[in-house]
C-alpha positions in Angstrom: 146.9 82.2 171.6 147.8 81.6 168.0 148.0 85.2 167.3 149.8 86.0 169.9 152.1 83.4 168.8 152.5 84.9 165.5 153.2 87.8 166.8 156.1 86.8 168.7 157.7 84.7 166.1 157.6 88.2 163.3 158.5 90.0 166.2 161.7 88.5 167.4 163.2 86.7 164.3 162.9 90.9 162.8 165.0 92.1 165.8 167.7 89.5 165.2 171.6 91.0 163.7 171.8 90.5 160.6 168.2 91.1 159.3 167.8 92.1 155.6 164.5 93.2 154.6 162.4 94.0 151.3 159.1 95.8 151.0 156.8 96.6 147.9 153.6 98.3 147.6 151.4 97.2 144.6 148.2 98.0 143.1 146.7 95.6 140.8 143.8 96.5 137.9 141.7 94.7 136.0 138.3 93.9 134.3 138.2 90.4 133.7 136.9 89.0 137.1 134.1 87.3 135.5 135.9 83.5 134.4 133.5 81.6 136.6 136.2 82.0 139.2 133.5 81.6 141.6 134.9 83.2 144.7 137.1 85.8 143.4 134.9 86.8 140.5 132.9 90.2 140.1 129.4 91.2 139.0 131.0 93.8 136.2 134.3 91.6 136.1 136.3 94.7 137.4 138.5 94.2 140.6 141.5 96.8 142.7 143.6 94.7 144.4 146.4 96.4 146.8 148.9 94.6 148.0 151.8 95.2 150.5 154.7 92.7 150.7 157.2 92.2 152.9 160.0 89.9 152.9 162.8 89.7 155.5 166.2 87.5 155.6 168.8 86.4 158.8 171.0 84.4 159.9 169.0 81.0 160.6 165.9 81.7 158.2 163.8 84.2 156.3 159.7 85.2 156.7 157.6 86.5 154.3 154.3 88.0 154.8 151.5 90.3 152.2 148.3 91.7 152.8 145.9 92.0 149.5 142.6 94.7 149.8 140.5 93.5 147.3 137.7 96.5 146.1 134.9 95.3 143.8 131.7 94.3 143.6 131.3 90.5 144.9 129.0 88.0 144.2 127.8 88.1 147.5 127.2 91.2 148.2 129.8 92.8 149.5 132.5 95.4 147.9 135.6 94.7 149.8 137.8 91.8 151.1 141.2 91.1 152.5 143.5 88.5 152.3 146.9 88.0 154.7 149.7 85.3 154.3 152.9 84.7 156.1 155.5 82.6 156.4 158.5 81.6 158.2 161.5 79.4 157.5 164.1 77.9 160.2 167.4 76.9 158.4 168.0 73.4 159.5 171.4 72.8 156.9 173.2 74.5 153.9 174.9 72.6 151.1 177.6 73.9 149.5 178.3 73.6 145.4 174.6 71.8 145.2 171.6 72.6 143.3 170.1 72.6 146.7 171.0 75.0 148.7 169.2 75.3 151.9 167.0 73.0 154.0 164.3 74.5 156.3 161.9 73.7 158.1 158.7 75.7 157.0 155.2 76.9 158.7 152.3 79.2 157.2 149.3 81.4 158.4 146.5 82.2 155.5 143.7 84.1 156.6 140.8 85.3 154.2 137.9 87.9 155.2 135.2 88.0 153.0 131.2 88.8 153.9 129.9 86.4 156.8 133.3 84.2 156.2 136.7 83.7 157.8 138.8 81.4 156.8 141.8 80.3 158.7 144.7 77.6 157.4 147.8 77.0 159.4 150.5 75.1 157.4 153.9 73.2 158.5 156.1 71.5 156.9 159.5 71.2 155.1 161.5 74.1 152.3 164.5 73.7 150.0 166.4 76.6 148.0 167.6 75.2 144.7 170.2 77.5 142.6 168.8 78.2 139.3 170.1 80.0 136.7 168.9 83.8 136.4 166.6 83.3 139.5 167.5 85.3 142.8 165.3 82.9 144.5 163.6 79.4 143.8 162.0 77.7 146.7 160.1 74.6 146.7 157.8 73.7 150.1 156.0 71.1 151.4 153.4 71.7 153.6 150.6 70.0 156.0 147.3 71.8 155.9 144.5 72.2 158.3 142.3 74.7 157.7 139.1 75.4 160.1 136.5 75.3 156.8 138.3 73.3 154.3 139.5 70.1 153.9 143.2 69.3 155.1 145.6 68.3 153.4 149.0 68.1 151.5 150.0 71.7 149.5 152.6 71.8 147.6 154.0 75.7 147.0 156.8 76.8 144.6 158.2 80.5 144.9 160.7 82.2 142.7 162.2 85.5 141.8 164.2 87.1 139.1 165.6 90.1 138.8 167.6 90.9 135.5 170.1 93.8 135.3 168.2 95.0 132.1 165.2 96.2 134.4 163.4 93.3 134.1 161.8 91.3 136.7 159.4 87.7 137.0 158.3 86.8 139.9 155.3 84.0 141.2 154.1 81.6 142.7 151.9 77.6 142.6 150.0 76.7 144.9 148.6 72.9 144.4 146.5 70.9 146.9 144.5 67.6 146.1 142.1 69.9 145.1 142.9 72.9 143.3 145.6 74.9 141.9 146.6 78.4 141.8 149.2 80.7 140.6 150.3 84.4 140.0 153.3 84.9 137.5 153.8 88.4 137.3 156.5 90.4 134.5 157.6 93.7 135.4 159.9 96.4 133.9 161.5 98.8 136.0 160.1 102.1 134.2 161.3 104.4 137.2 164.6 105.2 136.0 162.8 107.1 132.9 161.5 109.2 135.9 163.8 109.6 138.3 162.4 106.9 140.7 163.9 104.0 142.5 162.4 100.5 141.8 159.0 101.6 140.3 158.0 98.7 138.1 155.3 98.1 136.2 154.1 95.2 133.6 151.0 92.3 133.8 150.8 89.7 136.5 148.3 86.6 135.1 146.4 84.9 137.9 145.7 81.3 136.9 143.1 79.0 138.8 142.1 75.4 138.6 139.6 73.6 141.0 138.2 70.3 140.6 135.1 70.3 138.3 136.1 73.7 137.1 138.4 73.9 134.0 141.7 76.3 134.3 140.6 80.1 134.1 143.5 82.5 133.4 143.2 86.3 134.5 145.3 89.5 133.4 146.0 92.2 135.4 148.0 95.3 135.0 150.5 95.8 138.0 152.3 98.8 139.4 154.9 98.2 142.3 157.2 100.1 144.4 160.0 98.3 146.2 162.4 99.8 148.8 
């Protein structure tokens, strides 16, 4: 039932006038998946992640959703893994001249498939835009967790975006519970228009993960990402 409700909530806010949308595929390299990141990490350190991203924008909210194919050879055993997010936001009131911009109210599906495991985490809670300089888009969200094999919770998630007319771009995320932290902050130039392609971008993206009783573990990657 869940699903199904899913479904129905990407399917119909998608059909609404209005609708803007964003996609970008990404493939992410890198050989230094041996940190001690426990569940993430590698027996040779070296992991392909491919992502697709999707984000959409209407009249009374915007969704976001990814999928991230991870290739590599786990701990456990297994060489692949998958990893889907999404999220949807309800506009509930916009401020005008304020450094917050939008209040929403805010729900989120995380789902991760790894060998003999499959964990489920369905968050609700609370979103505001703030207007930053130089950022497109800076959200901060407030979320109750309940996950069917980890503890619930409070998570706390910031999301921003920038896009500068120079061809660069930084975009990323924090994730924070009451017991761990983790974030992607990724830096991107937009090297397509040396070869005659539309919003090719490539640059680093550093994953950085804290979990209680493990100190912080930072982890480059080389990034290549198509938008359209």
């Amino acid at each position: 039932m869940r699903y199904i409700v899913l479904v129905f909530l990407f399917g119909i806010t998608s059909l609404f006038a209005e609708y803007k949308g964003m996609s970008n595929l990404q493939l992410h390299i890198s050989n230094q998946f041996d940190k001690t990141l426990g569940m993430i990490d590698t027996t040779s350190g070296k992991k392909t992640t491919i992502t697709f991203e999707h984000y959409g924008k209407f009249y009374f909210g915007d969704h976001f959703f990814f999928v991230d194919q991870f290739e590599g050879n786990f701990l456990d055993g297994s060489n692949r893994r998958t990893y889907i997010e999404y999220w949807n936001r309800f506009k509930v009131a916009s401020f005008e001249n304020s450094f917050v911009k939008n209040f929403y109210l805010a729900g989120q599906y995380n789902r991760y498939i790894k060998k003999n495991t499959d964990l489920q985490a369905y968050l609700y809670g609370a979103s505001v835009d703030l207007d930053v300089p130089y950022f497109k888009h800076f959200e901060l969200n407030l979320y109750k967790r309940n996950s069917n094999l980890e503890d619930n919770g409070v998570q706390f998630t910031l999301r921003y975006a920038s896009f500068l007319s120079s061809g660069w771009s930084f975009t990323g995320y924090f994730d924070i519970t009451e017991d761990n932290m983790l974030t992607y902050n990724q830096l991107t130039y937009n090297v397509g228009k040396y070869f005659g392609i539309k919003k090719l971008y490539s640059g680093v993206e550093l994953l950085s993960y804290n979990q209680k009783g493990i100190d912080l573990r930072n982890v480059p990657q080389i990034v290549v990402k198509k938008i359209w």
